[in-house]
PAROTOR-649508 format. One line per field, with one value per residue (C-alpha): residue number from 0; z, y, x; residue in one letter. Coordinates in Angstrom, 3 decimals. Example, Ala and Ser with C-alpha at 12.3 -4.5 7.8 and 13.67 -1.06 7.14 Angstrom:
// residues 2
sero	[0,1]
z	[7.800,7.140]
y	[-4.500,-1.060]
x	[12.300,13.670]
papa	[a,s]
// end
This chain:
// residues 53
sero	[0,1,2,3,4,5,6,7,8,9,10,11,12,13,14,15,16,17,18,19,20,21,22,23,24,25,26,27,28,29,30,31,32,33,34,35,36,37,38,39,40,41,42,43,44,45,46,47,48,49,50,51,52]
z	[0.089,0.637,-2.264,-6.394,-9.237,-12.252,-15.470,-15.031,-14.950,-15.342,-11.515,-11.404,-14.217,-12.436,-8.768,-11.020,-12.592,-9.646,-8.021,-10.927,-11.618,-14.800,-17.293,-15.616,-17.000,-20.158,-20.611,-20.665,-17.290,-14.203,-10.859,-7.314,-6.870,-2.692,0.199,-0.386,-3.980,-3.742,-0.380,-2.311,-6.195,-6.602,-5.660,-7.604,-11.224,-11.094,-13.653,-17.210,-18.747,-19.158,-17.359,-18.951,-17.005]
y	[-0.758,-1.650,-3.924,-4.179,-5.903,-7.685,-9.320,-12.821,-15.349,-19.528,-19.326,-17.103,-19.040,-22.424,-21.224,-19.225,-22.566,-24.600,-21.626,-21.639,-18.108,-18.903,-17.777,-14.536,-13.243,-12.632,-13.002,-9.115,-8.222,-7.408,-9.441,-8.326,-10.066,-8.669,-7.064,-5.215,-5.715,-9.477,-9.464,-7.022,-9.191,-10.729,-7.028,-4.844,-7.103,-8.294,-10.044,-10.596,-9.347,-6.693,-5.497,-4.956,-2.786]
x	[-3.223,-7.182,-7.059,-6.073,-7.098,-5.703,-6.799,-7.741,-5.491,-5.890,-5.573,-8.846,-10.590,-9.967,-11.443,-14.359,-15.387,-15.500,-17.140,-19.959,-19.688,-17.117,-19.535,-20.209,-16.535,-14.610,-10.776,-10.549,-12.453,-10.476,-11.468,-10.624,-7.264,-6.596,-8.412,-11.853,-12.215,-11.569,-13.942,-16.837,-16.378,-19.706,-21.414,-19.057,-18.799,-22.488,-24.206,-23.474,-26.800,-29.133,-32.666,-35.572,-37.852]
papa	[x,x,x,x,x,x,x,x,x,x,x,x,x,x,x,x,x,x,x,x,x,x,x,x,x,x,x,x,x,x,x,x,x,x,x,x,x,x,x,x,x,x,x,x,x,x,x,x,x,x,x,x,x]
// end
């Protein structure tokens, strides 16, 4: 296994709000829980948002 993830749990939402990325989630999105998805988070979730161009 290279890595899973998994609904967020008050584990996750505790480190996220120390972290100050807390408000970048919802209750129903998945976070990188192990190996390269936890290592490559921040790049593959992004930002909560949109782009005007």
């Amino acid at each position: 296994m290279i890595g899973y993830v998994s609904k967020i749990n008050d584990k996750d939402v505790e480190r996220l709000d120390k972290e100050g990325k807390l408000a970048n989630y919802a209750s129903t999105h998945d976070i990188g829980k192990l190996g390269i998805e936890r290592y490559y988070e921040d790049v593959l979730h992004g930002q909560t948002g949109y782009e005007e161009g």
